[in-house]
C-alpha positions as CSV (number, residue, x, y, z in Angstrom):
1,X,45.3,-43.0,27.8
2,X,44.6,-46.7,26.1
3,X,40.9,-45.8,25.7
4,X,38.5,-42.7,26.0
5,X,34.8,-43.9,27.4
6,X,32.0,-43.2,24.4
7,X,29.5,-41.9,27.0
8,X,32.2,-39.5,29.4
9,X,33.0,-38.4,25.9
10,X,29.9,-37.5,24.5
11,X,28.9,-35.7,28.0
12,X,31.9,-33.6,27.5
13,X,31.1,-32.6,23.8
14,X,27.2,-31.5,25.0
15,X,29.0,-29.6,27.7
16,X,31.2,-27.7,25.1
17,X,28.4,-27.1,23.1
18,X,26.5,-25.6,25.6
19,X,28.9,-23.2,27.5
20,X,31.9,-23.6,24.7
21,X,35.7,-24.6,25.8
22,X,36.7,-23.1,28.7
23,X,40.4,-23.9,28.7
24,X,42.5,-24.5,25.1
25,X,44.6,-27.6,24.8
26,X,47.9,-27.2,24.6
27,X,50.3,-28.1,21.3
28,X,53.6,-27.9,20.0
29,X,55.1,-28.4,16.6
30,X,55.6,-30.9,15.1
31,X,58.6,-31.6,11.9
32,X,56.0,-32.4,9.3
33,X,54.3,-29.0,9.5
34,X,51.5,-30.7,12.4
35,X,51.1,-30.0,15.7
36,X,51.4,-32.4,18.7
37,X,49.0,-32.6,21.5
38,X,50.5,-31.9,24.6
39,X,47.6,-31.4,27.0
40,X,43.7,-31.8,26.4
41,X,43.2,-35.1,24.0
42,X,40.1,-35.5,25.2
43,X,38.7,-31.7,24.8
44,X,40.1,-32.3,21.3
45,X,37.9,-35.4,20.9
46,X,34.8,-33.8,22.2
47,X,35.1,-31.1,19.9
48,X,36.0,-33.7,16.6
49,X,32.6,-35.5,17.8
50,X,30.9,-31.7,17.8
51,X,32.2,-30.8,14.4
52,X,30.8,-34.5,12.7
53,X,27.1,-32.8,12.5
54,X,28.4,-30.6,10.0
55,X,28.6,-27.7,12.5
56,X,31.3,-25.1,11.3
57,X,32.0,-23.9,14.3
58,X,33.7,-26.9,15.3
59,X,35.8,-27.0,12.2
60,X,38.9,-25.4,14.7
61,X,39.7,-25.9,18.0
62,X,41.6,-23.2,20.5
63,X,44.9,-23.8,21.3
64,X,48.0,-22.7,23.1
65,X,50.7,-23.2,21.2
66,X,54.4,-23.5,22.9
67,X,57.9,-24.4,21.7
68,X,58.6,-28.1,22.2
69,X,61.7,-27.9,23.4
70,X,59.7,-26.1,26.8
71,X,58.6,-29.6,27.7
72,X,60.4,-32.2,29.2
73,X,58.9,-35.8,28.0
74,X,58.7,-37.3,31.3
75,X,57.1,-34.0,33.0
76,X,54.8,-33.8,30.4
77,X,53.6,-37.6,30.8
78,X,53.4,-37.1,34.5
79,X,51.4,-34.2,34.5
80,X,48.8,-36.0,31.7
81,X,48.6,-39.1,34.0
82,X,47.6,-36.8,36.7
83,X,45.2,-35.0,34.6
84,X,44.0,-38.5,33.4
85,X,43.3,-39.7,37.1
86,X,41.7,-36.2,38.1
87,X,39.2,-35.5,35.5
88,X,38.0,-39.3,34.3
89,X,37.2,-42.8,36.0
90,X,40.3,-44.7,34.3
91,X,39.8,-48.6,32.9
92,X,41.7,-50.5,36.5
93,X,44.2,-51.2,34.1
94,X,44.7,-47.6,32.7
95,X,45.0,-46.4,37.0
96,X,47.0,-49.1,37.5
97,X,49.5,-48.1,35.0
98,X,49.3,-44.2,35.8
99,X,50.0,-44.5,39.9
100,X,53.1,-47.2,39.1
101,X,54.3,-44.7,36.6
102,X,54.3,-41.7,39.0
103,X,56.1,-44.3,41.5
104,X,58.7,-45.1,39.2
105,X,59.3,-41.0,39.0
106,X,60.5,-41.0,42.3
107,X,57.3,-39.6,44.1
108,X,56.6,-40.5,47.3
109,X,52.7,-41.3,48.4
110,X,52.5,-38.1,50.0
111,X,53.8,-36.3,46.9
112,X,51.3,-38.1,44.6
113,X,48.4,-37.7,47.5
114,X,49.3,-33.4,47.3
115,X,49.2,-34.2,43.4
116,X,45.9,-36.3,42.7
117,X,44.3,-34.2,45.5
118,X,44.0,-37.2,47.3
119,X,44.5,-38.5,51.1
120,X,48.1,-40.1,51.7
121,X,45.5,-43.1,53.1
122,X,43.9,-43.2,49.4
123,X,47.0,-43.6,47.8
124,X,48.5,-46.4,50.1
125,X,45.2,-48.7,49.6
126,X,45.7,-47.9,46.0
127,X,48.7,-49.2,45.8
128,X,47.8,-52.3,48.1
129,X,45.2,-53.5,45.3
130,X,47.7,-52.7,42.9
131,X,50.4,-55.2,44.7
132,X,47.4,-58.0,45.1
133,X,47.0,-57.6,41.1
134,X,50.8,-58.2,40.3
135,X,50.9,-60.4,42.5
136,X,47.8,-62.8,41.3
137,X,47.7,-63.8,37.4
138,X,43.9,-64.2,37.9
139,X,43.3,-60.8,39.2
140,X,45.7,-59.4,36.7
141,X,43.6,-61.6,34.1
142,X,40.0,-60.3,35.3
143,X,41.7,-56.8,35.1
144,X,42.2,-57.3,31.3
145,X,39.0,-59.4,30.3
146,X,36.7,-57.1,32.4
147,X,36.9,-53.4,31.5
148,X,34.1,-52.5,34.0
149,X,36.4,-53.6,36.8
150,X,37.5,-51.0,39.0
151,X,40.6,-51.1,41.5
152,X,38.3,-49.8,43.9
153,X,36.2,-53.0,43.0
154,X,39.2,-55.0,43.9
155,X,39.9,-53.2,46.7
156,X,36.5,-54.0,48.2
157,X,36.3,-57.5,47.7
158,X,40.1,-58.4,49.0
159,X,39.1,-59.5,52.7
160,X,37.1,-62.9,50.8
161,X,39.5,-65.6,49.9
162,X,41.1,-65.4,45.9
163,X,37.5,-67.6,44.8
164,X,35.2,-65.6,46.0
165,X,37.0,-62.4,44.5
166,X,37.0,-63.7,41.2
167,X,32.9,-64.8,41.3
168,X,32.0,-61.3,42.6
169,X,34.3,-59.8,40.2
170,X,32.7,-61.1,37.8
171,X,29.3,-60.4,38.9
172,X,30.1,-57.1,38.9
173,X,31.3,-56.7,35.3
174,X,28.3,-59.0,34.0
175,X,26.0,-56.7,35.3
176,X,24.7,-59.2,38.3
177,X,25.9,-56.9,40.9
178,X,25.0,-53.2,40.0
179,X,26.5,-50.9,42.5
180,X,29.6,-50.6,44.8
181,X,26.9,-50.6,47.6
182,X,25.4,-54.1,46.5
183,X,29.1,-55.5,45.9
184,X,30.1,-54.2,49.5
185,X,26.7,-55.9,51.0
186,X,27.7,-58.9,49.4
187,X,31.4,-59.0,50.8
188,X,29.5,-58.9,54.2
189,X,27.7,-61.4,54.1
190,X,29.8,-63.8,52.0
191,X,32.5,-62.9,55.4
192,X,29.9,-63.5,57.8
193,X,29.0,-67.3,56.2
194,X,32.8,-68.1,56.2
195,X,32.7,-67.2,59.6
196,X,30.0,-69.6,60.3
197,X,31.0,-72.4,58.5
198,X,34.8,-71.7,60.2
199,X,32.8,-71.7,63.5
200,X,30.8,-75.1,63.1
201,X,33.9,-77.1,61.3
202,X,36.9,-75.8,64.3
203,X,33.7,-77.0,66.8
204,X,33.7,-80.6,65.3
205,X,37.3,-80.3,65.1
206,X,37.3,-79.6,68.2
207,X,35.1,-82.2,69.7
208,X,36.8,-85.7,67.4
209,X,40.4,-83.8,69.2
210,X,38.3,-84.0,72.3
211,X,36.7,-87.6,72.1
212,X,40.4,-89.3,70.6
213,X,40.4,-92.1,73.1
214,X,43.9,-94.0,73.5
215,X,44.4,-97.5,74.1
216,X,44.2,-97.9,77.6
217,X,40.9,-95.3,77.2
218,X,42.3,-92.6,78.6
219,X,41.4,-88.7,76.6
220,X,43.6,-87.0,74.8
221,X,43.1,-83.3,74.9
222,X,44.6,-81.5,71.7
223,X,42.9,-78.5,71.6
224,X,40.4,-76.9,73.9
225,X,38.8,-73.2,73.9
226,X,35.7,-71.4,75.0
């Protein structure tokens, strides 16, 4: 994880407060005497922000402690991602970066639909958006300037030529479109104007084809449709 959200954070530390941690994280060993994280950075977090008022109960944290030569690096980083994408809304950039990853394991969309929990369909459109971002330096740019930019975001504006993406992606990260709903109503009717306008400029198209007189005054006829 490239970031952990100050508010999902905080809700997490008032939940272990209330009902205490439910599940320890998971360590191993370290050389210089330490111990390394394996699973549950952000329960470890939470309980750091707990212990800053002072509170001695959250001077320790539980943990399950296991030899390090039990994990395999890349098993261990695929099963974080997938915790990652399960429990929290990722930054786009962070989900981006997490689905590629488990691609370049080897797993097939239904293997990382059975994982995440997730339709096969999900996972497919996923990585649809994520193919339209590599392949567009101004999505990819929007991605990284705009951290409240979702892929599902992207996702929803993609019918709308690459302009109107970027000025309803940015709407939606300055705060001028508030909701997914709002940002999928806009899409609409955005498509329905370009329809319109396509409409009235392919008639008068249509109609100077129609009305292209030759020489000897005779019509030629490009084009005609009802």
């Amino acid at each position: 994880r490239q970031g952990y959200d100050a508010t999902h954070l905080s809700e997490l530390a008032e939940s272990i407060r209330q009902i205490g941690l439910l599940q320890p994280i998971t360590v191993t060993s370290a050389p210089d005497g330490f111990f390394d994280i394996v699973f549950g950075h952000r329960r470890y977090r939470a309980v750091l922000l707990l212990g800053q008022g002072g509170a001695d109960q959250y001077t320790k944290i539980k943990c399950i402690v296991k030899e390090r030569a039990a994990f395999d690096a890349d098993e261990v980083r695929e099963v974080q991602m997938i915790e990652n994408i399960q429990r929290e809304n990722l930054s786009a950039g962070e989900l981006k970066d997490g689905m590629e990853y488990l691609k370049k394991r080897g797993l097939s969309y239904r293997e990382i639909a059975e994982r995440l929990g997730k339709t096969e369909g999900y996972v497919k459109n996923i990585f649809m958006t994520i193919r339209a971002v590599n392949e567009s330096p101004e999505l990819e740019a929007v991605l990284k300037s705009h951290t409240g930019v979702t892929l599902a975001d992207i996702q929803t504006v993609r019918p709308l030529p690459l302009k109107y993406q970027l000025d309803l992606l940015s709407a939606k990260a300055e705060g001028n479109i508030t909701s997914r709903m709002r940002l999928e109503e806009r899409v609409q009717e955005l498509k329905e104007e370009l329809s319109a306008d396509y409409r009235k400029d392919r008639s008068a198209r249509q109609r100077f084809e129609v009305l292209n007189l030759r020489p000897d005054r005779s019509v030629k006829v490009k084009s005609f449709s009802f």
